[in-house]
LUMVO-251435 format. One record per atom (N, C-alpha, C, CB): x, y, z; residue in three letters; residue number from 1. Coordinates in pm, whole numbers, plus 50000, padded with zeros to 5 digits. Each point is the difference from the previous one (the first is absolute). Glycine has a CB too. Layout:
N
VOGU   east  north     up  lumpa  papa
VOGU      X      Y      Z    ALA   NUM
...
***
This chain:
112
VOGU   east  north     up  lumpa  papa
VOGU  48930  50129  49383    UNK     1
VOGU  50096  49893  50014    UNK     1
VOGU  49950  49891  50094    UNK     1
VOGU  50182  50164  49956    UNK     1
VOGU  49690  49832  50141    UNK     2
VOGU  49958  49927  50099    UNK     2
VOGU  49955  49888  49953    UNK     2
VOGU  49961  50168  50120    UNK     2
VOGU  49971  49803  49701    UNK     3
VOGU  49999  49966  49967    UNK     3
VOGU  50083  49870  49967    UNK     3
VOGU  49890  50198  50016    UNK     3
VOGU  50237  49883  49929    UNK     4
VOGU  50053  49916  49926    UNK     4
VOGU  50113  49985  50092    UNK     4
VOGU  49907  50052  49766    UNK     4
VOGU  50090  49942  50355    UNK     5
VOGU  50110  49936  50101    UNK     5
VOGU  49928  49877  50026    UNK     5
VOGU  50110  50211  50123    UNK     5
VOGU  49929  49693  49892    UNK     6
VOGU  49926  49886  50062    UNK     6
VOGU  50006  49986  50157    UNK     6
VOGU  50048  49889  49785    UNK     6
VOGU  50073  50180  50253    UNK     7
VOGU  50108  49992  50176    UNK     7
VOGU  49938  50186  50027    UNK     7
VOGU  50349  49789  49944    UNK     7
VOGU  49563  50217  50024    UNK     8
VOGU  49976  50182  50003    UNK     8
VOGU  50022  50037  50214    UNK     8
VOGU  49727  50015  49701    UNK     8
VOGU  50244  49886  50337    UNK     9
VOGU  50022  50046  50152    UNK     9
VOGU  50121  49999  50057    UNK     9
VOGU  49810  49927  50031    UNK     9
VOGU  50256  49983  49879    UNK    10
VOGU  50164  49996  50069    UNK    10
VOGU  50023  50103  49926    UNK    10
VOGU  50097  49759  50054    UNK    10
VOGU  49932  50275  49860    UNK    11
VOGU  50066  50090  49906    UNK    11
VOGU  49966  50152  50031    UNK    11
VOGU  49991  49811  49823    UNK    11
VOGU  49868  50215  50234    UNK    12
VOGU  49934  50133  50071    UNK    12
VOGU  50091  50019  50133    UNK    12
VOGU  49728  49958  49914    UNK    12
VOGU  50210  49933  50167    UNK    13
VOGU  50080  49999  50160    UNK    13
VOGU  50187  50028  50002    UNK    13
VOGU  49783  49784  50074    UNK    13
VOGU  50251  50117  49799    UNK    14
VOGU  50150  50084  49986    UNK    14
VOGU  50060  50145  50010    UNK    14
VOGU  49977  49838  49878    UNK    14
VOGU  49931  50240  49999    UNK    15
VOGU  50024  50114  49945    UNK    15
VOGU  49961  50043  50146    UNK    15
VOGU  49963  50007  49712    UNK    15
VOGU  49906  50001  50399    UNK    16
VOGU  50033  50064  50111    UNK    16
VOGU  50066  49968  50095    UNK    16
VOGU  49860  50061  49947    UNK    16
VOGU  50243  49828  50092    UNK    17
VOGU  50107  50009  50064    UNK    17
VOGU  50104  50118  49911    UNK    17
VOGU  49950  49729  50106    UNK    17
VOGU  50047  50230  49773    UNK    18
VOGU  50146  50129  49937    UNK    18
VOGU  49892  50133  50081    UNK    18
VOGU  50139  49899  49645    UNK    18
VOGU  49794  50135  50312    UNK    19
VOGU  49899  50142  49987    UNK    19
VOGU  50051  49996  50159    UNK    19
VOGU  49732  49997  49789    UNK    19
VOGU  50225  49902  50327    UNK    20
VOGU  50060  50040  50152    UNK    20
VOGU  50131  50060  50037    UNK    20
VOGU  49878  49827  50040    UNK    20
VOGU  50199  50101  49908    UNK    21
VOGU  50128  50012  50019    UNK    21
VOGU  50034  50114  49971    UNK    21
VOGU  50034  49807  49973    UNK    21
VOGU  49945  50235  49873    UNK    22
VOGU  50044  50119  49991    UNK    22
VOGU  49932  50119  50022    UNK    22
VOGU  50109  49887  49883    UNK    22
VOGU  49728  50122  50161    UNK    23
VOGU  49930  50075  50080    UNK    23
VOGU  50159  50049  50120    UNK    23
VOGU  49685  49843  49949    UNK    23
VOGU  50323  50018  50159    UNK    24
VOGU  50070  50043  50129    UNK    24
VOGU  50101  50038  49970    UNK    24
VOGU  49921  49878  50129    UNK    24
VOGU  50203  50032  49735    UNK    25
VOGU  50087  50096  49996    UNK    25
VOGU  50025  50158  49973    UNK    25
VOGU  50024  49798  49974    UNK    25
VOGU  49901  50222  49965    UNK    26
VOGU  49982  50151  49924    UNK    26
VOGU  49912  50098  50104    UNK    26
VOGU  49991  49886  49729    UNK    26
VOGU  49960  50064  50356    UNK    27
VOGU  49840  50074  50045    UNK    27
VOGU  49931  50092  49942    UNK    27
VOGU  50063  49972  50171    UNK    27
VOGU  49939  50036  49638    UNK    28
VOGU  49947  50100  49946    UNK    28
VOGU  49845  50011  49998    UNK    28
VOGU  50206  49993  49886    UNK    28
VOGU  49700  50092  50109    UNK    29
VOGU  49885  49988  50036    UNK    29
VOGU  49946  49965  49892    UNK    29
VOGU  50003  50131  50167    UNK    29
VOGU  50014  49915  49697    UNK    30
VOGU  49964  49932  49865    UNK    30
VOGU  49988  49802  50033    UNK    30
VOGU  50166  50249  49834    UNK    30
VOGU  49993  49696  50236    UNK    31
VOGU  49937  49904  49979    UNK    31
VOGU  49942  49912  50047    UNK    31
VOGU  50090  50057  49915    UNK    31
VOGU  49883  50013  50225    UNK    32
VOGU  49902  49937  50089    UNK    32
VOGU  49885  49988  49970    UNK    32
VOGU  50104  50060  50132    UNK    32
VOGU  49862  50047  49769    UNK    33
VOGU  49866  50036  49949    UNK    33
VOGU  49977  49890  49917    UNK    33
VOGU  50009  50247  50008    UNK    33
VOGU  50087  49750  49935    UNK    34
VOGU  50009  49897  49888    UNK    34
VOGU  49949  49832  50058    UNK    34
VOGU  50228  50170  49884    UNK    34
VOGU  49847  49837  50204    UNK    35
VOGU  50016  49870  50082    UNK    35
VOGU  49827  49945  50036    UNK    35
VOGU  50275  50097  50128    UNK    35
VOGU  49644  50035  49941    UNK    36
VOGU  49860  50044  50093    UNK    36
VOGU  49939  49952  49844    UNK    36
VOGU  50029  50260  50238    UNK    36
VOGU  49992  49736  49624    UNK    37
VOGU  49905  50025  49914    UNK    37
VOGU  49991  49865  49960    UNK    37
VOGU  50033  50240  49936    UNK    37
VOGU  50098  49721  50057    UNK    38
VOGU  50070  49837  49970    UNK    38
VOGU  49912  49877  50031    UNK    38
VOGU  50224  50094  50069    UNK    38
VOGU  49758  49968  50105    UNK    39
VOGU  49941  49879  50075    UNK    39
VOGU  49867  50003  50010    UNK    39
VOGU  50181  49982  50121    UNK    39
VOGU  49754  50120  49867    UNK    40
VOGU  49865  50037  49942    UNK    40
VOGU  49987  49910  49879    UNK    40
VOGU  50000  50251  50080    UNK    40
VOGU  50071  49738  49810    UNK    41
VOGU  49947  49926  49889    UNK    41
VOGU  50032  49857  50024    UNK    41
VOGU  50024  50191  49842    UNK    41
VOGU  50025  49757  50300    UNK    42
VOGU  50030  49873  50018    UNK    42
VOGU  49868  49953  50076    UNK    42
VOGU  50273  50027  50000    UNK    42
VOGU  49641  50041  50067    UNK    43
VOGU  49906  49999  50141    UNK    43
VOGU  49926  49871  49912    UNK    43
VOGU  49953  50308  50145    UNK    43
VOGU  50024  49589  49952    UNK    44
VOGU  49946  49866  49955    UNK    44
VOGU  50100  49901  49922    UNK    44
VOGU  49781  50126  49986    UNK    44
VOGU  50366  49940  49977    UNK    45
VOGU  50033  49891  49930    UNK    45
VOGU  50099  49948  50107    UNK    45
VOGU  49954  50077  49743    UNK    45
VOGU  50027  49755  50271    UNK    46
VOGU  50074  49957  50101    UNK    46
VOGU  50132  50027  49981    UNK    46
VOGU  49850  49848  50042    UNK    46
VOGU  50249  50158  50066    UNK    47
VOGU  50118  49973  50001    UNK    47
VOGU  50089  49870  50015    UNK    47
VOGU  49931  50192  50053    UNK    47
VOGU  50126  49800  49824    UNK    48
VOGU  50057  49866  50022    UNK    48
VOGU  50079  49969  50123    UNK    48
VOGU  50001  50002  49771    UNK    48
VOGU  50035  49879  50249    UNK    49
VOGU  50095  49968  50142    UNK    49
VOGU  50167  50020  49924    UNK    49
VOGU  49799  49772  50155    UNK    49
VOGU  50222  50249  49712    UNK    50
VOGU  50091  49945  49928    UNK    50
VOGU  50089  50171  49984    UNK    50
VOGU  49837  49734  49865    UNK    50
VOGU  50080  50326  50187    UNK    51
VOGU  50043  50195  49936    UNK    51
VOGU  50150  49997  50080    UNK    51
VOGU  49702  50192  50011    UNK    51
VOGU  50403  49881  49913    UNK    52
VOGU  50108  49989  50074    UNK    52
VOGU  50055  50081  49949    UNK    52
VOGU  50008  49813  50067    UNK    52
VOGU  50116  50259  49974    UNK    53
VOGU  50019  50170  49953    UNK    53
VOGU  50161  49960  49909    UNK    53
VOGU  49863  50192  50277    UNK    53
VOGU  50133  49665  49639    UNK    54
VOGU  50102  49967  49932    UNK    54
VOGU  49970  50097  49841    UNK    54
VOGU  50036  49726  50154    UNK    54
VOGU  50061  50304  49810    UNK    55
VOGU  49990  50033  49886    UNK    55
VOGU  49977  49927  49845    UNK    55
VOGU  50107  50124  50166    UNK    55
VOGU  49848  49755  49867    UNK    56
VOGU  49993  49889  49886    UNK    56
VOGU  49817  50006  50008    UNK    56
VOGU  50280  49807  50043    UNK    56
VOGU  49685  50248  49919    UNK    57
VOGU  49829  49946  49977    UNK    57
VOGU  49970  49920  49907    UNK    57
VOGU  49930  50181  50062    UNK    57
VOGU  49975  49707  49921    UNK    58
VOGU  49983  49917  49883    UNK    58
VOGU  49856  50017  49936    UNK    58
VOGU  50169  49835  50103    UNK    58
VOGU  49827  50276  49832    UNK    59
VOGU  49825  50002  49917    UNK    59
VOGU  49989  49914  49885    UNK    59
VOGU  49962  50246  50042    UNK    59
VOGU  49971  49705  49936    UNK    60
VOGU  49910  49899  49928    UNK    60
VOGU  49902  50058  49953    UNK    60
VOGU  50049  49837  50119    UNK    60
VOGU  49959  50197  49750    UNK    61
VOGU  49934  50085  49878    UNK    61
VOGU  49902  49895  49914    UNK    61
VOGU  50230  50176  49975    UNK    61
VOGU  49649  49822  50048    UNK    62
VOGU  49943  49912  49915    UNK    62
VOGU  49902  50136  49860    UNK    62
VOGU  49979  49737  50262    UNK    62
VOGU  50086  50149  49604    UNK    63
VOGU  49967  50052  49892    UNK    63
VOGU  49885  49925  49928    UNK    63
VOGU  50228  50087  50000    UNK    63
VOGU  49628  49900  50047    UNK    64
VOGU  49900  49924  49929    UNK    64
VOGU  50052  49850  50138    UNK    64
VOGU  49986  50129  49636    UNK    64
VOGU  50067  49748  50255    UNK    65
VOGU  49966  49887  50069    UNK    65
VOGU  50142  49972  49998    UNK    65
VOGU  49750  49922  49943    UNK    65
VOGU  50383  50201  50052    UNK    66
VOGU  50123  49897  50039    UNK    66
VOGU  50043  50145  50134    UNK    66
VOGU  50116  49804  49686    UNK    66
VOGU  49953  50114  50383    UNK    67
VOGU  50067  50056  50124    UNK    67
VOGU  50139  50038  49990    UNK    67
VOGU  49853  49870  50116    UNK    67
VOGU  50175  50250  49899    UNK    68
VOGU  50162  50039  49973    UNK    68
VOGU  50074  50040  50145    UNK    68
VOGU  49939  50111  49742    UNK    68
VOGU  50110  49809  50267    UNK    69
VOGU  50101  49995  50125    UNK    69
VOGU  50149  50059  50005    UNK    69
VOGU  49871  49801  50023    UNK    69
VOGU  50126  50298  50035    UNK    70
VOGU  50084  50096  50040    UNK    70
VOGU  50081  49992  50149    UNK    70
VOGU  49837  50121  49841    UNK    70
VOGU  50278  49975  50120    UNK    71
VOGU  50044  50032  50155    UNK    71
VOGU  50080  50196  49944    UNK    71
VOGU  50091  49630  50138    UNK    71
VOGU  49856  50409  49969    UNK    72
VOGU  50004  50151  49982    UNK    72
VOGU  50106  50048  50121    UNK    72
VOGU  49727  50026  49897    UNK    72
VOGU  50404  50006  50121    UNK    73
VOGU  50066  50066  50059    UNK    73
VOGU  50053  50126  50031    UNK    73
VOGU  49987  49838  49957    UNK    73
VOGU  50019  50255  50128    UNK    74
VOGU  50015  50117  49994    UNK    74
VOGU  50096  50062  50056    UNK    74
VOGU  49820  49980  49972    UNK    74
VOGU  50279  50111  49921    UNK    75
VOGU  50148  50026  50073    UNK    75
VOGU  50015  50162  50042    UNK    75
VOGU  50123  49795  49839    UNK    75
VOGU  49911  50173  50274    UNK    76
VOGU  49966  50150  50044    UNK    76
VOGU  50159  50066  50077    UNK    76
VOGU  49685  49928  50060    UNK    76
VOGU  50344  50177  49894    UNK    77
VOGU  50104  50056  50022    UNK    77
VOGU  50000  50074  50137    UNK    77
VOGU  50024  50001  49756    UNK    77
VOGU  49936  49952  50356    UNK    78
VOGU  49941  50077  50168    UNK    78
VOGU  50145  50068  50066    UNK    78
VOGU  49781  49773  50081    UNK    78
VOGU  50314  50213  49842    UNK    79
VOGU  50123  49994  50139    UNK    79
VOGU  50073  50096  49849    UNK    79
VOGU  50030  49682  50240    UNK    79
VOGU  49936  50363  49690    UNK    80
VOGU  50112  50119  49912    UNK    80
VOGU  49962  50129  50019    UNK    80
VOGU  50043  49863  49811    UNK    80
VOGU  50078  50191  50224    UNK    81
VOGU  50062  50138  49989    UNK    81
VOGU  49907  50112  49988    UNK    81
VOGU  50182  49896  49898    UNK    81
VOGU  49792  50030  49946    UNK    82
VOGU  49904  50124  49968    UNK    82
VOGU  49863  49981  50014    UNK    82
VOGU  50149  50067  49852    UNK    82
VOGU  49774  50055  50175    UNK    83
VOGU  49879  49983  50047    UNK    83
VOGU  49891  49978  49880    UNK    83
VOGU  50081  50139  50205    UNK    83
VOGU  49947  49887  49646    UNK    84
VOGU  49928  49918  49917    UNK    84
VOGU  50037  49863  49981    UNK    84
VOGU  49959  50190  49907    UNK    84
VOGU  50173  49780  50118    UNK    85
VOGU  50028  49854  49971    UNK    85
VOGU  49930  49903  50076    UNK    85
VOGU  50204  50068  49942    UNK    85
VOGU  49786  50000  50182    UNK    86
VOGU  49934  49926  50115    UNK    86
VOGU  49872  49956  50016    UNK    86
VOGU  50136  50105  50078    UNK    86
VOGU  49756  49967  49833    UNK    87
VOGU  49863  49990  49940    UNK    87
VOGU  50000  49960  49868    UNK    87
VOGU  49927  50161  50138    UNK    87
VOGU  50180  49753  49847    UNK    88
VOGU  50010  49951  49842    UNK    88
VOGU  49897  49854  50031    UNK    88
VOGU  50307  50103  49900    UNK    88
VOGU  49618  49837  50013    UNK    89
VOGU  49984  49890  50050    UNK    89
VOGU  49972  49933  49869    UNK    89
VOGU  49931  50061  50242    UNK    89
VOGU  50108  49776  49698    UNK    90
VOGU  49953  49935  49918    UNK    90
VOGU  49964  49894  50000    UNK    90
VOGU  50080  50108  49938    UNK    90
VOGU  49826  49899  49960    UNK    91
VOGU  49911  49836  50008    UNK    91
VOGU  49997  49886  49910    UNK    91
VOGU  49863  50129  50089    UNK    91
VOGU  50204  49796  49915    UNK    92
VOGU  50023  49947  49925    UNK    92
VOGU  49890  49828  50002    UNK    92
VOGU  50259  50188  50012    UNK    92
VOGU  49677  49802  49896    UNK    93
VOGU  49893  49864  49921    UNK    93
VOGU  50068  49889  49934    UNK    93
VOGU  49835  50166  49934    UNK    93
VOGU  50216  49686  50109    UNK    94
VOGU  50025  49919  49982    UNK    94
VOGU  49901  49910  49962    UNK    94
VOGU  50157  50077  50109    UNK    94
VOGU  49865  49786  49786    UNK    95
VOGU  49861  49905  49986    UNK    95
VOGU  50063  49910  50115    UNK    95
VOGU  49895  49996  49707    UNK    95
VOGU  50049  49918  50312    UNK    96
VOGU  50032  49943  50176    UNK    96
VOGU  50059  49841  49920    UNK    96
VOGU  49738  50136  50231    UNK    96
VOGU  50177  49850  49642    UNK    97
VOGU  50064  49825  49966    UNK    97
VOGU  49950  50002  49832    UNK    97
VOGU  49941  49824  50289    UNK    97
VOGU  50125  50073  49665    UNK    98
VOGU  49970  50009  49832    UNK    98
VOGU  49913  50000  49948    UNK    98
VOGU  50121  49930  49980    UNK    98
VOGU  49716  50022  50035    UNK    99
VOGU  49895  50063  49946    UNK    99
VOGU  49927  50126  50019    UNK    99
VOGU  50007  49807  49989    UNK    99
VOGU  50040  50270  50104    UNK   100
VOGU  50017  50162  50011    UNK   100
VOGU  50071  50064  49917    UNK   100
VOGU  49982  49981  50195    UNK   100
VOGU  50142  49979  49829    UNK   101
VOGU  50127  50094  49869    UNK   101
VOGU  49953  49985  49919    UNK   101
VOGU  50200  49981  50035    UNK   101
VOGU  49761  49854  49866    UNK   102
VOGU  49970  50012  49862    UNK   102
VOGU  49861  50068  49963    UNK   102
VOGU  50145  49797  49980    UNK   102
VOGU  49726  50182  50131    UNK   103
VOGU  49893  50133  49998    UNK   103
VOGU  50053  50122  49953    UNK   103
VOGU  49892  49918  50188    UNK   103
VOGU  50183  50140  49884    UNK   104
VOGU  50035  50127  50050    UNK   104
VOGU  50150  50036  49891    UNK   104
VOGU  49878  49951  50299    UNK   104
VOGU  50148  49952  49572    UNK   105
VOGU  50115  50061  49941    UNK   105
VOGU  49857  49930  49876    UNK   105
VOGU  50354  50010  50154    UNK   105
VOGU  49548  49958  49816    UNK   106
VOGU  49920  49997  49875    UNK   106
VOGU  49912  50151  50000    UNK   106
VOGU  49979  49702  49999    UNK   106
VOGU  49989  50325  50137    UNK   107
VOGU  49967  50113  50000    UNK   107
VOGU  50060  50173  49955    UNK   107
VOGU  49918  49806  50143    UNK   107
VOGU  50196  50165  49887    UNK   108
VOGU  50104  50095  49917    UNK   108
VOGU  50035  49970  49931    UNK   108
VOGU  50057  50075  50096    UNK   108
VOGU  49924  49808  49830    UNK   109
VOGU  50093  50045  49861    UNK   109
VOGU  49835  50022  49860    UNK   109
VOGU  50325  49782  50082    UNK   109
VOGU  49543  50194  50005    UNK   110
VOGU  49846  50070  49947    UNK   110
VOGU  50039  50146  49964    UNK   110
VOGU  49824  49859  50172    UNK   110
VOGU  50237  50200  49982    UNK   111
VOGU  49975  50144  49981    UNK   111
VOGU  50125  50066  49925    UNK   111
VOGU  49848  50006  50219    UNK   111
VOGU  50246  49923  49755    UNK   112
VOGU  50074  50053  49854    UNK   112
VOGU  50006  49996  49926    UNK   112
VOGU  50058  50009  50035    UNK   112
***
């Protein structure tokens, strides 16, 4: 996918603020490990000034020579009852403006 992110450092540095957070909330050792392996595959890639532990990330998917602009949000159920609900988490892929959507709705209606 390093590839075909164009924003691949914001979008990396994101996923390890989530990966931090819930390292400390949880203190499970799986995902610290996880976390230790994370930043290993980051070593040399700068960190943007822009990384911020919002749940809106914006990846920018380039396909050949057009750019698909996204915004990716993630809803996470932290404060329910139940203890699977509470590790529920979803992700949801938006096109960010109209020559994305119409990319990204010619592309599905290929694969049907």
């Amino acid at each position: 996918m390093r590839d075909m992110i164009e924003n691949w450092a914001e979008v990396a540095w994101a996923n390890i603020e989530t990966q931090r957070q819930r390292a400390a909330r949880t203190n499970t050792p799986r995902l610290r490990a996880l976390l230790k392996r994370s930043l290993q595959h980051l070593e040399g890639v700068p960190r943007p000034p822009t990384t911020t532990t919002s749940p809106v990330i914006c990846p920018r998917f380039r396909f050949g020579d057009t750019v698909v602009r996204t915004f990716t949000t993630v809803v996470r159920f932290e404060h329910a009852h139940d203890v699977t609900i509470s590790e529920l988490r979803v992700e949801l892929v938006f096109p960010a403006d109209d020559a994305s959507d119409a990319f990204l709705r010619q592309m599905a209606s290929r694969a049907t």
